[in-house]
C-alpha positions as CSV (number, residue, x, y, z in Angstrom):
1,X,20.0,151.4,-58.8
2,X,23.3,149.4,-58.9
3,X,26.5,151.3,-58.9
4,X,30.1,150.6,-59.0
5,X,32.1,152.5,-56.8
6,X,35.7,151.9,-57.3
7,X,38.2,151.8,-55.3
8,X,41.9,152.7,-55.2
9,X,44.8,150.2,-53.6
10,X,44.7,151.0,-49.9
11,X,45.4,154.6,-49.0
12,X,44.3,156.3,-46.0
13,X,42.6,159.3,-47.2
14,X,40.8,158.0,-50.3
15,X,39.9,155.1,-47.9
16,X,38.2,157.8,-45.8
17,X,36.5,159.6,-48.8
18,X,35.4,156.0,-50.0
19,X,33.6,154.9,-46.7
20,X,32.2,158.1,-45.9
21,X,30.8,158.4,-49.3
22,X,29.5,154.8,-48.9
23,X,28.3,155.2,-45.6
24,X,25.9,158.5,-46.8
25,X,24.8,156.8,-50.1
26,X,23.5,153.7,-47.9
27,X,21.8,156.0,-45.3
28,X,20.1,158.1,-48.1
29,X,19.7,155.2,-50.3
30,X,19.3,151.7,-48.4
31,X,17.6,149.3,-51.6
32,X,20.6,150.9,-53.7
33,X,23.4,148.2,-54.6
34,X,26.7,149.1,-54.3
35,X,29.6,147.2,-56.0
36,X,32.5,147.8,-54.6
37,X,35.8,147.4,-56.7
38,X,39.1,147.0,-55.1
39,X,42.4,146.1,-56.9
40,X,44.7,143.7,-55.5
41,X,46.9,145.8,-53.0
42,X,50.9,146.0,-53.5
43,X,54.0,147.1,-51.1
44,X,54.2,150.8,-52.2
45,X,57.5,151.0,-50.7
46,X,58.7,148.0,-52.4
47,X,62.4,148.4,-55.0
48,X,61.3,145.2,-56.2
49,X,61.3,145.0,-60.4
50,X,59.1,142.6,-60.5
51,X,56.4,143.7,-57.7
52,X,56.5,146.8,-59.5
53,X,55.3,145.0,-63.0
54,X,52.9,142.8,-60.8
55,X,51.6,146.5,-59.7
56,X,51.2,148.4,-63.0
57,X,49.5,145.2,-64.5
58,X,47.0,145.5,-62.1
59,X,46.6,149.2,-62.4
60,X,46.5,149.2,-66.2
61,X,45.0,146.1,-67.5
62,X,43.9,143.8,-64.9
63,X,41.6,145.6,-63.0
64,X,40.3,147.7,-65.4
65,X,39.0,145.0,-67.2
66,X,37.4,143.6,-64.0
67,X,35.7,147.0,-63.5
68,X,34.2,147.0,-67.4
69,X,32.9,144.0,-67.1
70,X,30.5,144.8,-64.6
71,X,26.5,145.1,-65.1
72,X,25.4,148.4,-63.5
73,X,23.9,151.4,-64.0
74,X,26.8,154.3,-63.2
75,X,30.4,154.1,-62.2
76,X,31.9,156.3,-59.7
77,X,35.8,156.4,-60.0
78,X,36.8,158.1,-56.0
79,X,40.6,158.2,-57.1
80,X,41.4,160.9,-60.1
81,X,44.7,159.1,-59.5
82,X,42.9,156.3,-61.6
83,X,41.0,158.1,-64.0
84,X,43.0,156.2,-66.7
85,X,39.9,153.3,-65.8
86,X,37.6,156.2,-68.1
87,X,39.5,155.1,-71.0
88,X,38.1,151.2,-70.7
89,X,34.3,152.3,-69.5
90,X,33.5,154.4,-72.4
91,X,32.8,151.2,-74.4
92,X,30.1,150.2,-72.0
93,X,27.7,153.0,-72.9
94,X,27.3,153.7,-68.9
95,X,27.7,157.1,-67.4
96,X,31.2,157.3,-65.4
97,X,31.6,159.6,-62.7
98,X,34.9,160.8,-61.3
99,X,35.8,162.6,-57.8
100,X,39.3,164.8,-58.5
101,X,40.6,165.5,-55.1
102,X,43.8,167.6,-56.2
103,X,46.1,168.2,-58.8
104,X,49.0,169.4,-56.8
105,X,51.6,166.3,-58.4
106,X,50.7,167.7,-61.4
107,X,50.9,171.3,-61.2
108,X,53.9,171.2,-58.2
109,X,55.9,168.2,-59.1
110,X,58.6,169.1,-56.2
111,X,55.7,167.5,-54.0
112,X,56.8,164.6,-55.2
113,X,60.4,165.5,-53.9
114,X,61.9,161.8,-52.9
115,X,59.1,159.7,-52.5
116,X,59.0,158.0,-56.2
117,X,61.8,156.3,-57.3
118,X,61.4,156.5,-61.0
119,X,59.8,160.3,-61.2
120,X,60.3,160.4,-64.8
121,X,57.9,157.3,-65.3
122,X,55.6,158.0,-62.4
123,X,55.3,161.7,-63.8
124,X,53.9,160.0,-67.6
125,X,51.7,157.6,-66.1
126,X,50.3,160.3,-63.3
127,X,49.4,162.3,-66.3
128,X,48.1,159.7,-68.3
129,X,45.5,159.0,-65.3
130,X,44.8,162.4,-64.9
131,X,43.9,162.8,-68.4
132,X,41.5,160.3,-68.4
133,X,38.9,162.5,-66.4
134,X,38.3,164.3,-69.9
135,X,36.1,161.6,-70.5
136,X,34.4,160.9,-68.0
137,X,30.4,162.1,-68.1
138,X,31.1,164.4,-64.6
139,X,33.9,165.5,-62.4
140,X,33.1,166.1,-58.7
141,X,35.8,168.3,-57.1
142,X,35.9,168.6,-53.4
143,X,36.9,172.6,-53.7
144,X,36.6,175.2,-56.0
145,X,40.5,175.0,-56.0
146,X,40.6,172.1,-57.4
147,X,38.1,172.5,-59.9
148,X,40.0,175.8,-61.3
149,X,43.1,173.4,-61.5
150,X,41.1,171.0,-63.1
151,X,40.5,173.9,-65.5
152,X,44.0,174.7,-65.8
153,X,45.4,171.0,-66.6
154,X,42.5,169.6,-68.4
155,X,40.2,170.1,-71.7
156,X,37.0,169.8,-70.0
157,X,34.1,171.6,-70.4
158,X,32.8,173.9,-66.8
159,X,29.5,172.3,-66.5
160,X,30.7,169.0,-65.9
161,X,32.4,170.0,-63.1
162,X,30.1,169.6,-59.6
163,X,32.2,171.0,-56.8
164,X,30.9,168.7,-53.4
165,X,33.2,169.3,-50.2
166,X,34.8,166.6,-48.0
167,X,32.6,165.8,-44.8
168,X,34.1,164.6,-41.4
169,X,33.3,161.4,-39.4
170,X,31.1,161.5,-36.5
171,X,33.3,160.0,-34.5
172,X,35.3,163.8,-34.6
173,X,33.7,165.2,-31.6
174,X,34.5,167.1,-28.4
175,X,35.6,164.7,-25.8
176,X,35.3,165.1,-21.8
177,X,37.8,167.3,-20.6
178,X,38.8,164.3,-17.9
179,X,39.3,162.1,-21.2
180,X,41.9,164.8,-22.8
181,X,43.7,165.2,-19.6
182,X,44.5,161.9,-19.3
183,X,45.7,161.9,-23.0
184,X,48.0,164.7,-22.1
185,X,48.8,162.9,-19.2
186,X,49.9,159.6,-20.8
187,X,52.5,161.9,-22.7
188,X,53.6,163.6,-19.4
189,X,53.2,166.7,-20.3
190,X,53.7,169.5,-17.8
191,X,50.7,171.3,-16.8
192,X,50.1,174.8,-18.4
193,X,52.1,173.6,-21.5
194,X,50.3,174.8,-25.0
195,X,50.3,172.2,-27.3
196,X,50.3,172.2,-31.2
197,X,49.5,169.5,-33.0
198,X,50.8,168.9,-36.7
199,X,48.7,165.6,-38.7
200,X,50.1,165.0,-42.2
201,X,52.8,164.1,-44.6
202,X,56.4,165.7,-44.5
203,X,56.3,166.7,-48.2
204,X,57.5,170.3,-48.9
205,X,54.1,171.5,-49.8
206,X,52.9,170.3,-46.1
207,X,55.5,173.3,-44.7
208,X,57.2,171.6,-41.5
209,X,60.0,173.7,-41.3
210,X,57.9,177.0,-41.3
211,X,55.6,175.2,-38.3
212,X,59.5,174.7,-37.0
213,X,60.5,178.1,-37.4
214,X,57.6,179.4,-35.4
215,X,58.1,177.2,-32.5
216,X,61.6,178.2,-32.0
217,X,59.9,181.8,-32.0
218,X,58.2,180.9,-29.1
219,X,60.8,178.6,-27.1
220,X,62.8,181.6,-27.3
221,X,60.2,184.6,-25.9
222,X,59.8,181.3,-23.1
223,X,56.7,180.4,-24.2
224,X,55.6,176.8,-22.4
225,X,54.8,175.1,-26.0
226,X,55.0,171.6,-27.2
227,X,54.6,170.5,-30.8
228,X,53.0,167.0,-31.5
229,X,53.4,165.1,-35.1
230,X,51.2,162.7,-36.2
231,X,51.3,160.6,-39.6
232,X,54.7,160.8,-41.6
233,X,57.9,161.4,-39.4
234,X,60.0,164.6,-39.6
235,X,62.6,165.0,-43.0
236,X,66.2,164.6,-42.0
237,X,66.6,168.4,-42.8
238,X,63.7,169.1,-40.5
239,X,65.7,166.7,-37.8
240,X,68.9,168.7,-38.7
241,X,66.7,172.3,-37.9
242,X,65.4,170.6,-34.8
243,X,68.7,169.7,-33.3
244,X,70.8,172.6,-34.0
245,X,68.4,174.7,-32.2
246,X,67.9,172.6,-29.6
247,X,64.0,171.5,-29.4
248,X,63.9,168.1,-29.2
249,X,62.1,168.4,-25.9
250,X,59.8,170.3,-27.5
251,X,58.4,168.0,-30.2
252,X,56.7,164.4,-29.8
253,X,56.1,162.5,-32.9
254,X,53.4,160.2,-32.0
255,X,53.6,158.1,-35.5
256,X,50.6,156.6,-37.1
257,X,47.4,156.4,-34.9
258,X,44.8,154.8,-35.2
259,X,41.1,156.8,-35.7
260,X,40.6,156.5,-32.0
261,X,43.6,157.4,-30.9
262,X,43.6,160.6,-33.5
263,X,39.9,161.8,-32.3
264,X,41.8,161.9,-28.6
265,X,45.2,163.3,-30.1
266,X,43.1,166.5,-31.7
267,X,41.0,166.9,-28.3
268,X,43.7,166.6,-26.0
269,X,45.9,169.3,-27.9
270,X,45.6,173.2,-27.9
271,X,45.4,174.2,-31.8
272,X,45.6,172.6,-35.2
273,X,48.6,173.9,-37.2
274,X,48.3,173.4,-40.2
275,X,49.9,176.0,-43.1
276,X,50.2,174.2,-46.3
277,X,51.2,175.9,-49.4
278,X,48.7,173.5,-51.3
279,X,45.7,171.4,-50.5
280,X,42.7,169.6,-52.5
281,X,40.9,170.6,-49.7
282,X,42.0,169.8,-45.9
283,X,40.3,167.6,-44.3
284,X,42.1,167.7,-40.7
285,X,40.9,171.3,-41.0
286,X,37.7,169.4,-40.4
287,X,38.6,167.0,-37.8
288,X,40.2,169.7,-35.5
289,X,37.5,172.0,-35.8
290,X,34.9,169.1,-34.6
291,X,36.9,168.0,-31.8
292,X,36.3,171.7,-30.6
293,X,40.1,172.4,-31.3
294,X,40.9,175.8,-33.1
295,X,43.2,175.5,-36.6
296,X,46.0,177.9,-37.6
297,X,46.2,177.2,-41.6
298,X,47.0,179.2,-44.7
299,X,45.5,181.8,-46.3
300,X,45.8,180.7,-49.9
301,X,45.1,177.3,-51.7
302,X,41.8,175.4,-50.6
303,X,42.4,176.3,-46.3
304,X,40.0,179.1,-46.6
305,X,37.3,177.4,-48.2
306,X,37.3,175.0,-45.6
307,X,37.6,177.4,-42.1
308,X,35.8,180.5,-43.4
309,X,36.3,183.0,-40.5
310,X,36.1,180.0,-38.1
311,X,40.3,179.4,-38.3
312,X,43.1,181.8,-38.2
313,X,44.5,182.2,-41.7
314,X,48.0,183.3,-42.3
315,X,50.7,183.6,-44.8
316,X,51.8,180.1,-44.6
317,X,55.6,181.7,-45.5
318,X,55.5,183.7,-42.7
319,X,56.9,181.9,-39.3
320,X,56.4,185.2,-37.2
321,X,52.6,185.3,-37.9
322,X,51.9,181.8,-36.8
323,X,54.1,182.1,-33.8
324,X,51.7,185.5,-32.9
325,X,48.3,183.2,-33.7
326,X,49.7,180.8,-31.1
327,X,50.5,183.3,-28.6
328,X,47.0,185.4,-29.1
329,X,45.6,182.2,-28.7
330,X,47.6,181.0,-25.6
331,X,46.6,184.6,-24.1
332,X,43.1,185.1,-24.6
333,X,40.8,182.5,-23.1
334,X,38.0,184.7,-25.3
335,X,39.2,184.9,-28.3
336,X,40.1,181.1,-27.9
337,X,36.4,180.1,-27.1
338,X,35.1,182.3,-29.8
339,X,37.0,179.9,-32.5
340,X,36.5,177.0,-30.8
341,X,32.4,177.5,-31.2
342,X,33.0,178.7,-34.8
343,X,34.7,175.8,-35.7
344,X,32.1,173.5,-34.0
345,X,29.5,174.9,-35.9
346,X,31.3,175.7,-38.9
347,X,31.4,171.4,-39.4
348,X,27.8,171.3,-38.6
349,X,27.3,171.4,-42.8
350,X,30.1,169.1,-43.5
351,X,28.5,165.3,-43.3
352,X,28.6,162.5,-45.6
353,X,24.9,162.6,-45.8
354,X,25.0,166.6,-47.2
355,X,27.8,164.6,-49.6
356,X,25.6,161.7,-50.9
357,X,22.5,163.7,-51.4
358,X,25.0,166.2,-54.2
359,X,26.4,163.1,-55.5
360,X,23.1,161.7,-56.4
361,X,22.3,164.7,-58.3
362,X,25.0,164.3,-60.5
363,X,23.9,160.7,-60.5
364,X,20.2,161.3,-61.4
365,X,21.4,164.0,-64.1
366,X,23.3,161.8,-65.9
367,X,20.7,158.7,-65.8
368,X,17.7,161.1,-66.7
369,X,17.7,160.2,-70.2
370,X,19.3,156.6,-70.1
371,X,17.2,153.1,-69.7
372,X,18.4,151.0,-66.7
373,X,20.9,148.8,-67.4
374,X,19.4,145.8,-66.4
């Protein structure tokens, strides 16, 4: 079997869906051959004309071409962001598989909300991808969220649709307690202090300032809490909230970490929180719950697909309910230990193994009635 898995420019979490994907597929699969496709990688931040041209003539025409031209037996498209690539493989007569992982920029366009420059064209050609998945031979979503968006936005038939969840790394496990305290340490954090830890973006649909909100609820009953960011920084509103009520000793932002680093970051803090208005899925439900580290997230989009009854679920609109889920948790060493093993076994189902095996189903189903290609 030789398949060509295709890959978007570099981007953390399809990077991380990619090599987890890879990583199960060779364990299940070792004689299989897997191409992997990568398009030349461009400054995403760049207001450079011309880099920008460079970039969609990659996107568009360049490296499609590159990926049609290739002899194998399936394609597997891990980006729905470039699901416009469909539109080039259909002349090859090969099956083409594509994994959707959200359509939030599609269905919530105020996620984008000053990170594109040119929304009005990034909004056309974001659809024009997107639409490409109508031809493709299967869909895998990564929730049933997703997939009933998929419904909503596209013209594709329910039975292409395979709905196979994220996984977690390995590496995402409980570390020594010695080994978090000296994390905690290297931060100076005073003993007894109950730390939250936020890992993300600072879009509005991540819901900073309601994770804001809540820990001003606590500073003021005198709760000893500390809130730690990881990934994207703070908006400048969210900085404006944060200095006018005076918690800037109560927040670290610990920028962009490295996997290490991360794995110590979620097993050296108290609780995930984590109450999005919309996810694909959520994978750093995952990660926190494998460190051994409970997860406050939100009741609605993909979050309780993910935590079952092993996470506290709230109304991610409602500031007062996550500050109580912190307090109940700070309180009750029982409760605390109950979610912790939940969550630890809750993940126990969630490997890139259990993710390969589904994906070659869809595989398999689609190459039942077609020759190899070579």
């Amino acid at each position: 079997m030789r398949i060509a898995l295709i890959r978007t420019m570099p981007h953390f979490s399809m990077d991380v869906y990619a090599n987890g994907l890879i990583a199960g597929l060779k364990a299940i699969h070792p004689n299989w051959e897997i191409i992997e496709l990568v398009p030349q990688a461009f400054d995403r931040e760049t207001r450079s004309l011309t880099v920008r041209a460079q970039k969609a003539y990659e996107r568009f025409w360049r490296f499609p071409k590159e990926v049609q031209q290739q002899p194998v037996d399936i394609f597997h498209i891990v980006d729905h962001s470039d699901a416009h690539i469909v539109r080039w493989l259909r002349k090859t007569g090969r099956p083409v598989v594509v994994t959707c992982h959200d359509l939030i920029n599609i269905l919530y366009p105020e996620n984008l909300q000053g990170s594109v420059r040119l929304p009005i064209i990034s909004d056309r050609l974001g659809r024009y991808s997107i639409q490409g998945m109508e031809y493709a031979d299967a869909i895998i979503t990564v929730s049933s969220e997703t997939a009933k968006n998929v419904d909503r936005v596209l013209n594709v038939n329910r039975d292409r649709v395979t709905i196979i969840p994220n996984a977690v790394d390995p590496l995402f496990r409980p570390h020594p307690e010695e080994q978090s305290q000296a994390f905690r340490d290297r931060l100076n954090v005073p003993p007894d202090t109950f730390c939250l830890l936020n890992v993300g973006g600072n879009h509005p649909r991540k819901n900073l300032n309601t994770i804001l909100k809540a820990l001003n609820i606590l500073k003021q009953k005198g709760s000893a809490v500390q809130l730690w960011k990881i990934s994207d920084d703070f908006t400048d509103e969210d900085k404006r909230f944060i200095q006018v009520n005076d918690l800037e000793d109560s927040i670290k932002y610990l920028g962009y970490l490295d996997k290490a680093a991360l794995v110590n970051a979620y097993n050296a803090t108290d609780v995930l929180v984590a109450p999005s208005f919309h996810e694909g899925f959520g994978i750093t439900l995952l990660e926190a719950m494998a460190c051994g580290t409970p997860v406050i997230t939100s009741n609605v989009s993909a979050m309780p697909e993910v935590v079952d009854d092993a996470g506290i679920l709230v109304d991610p609109k409602n500031s007062q309910a996550i500050a109580e889920a912190v307090c109940r948790l700070q309180s009750d060493p029982i409760y605390y230990q109950e979610l912790r093993d939940k969550g630890l076994k809750r993940v126990q189902a969630f490997t890139w193994e259990n993710v390969a095996e589904q994906v070659i189903g869809v595989y398999e189903r689609l190459l039942k009635h077609r020759a190899p290609y070579l």
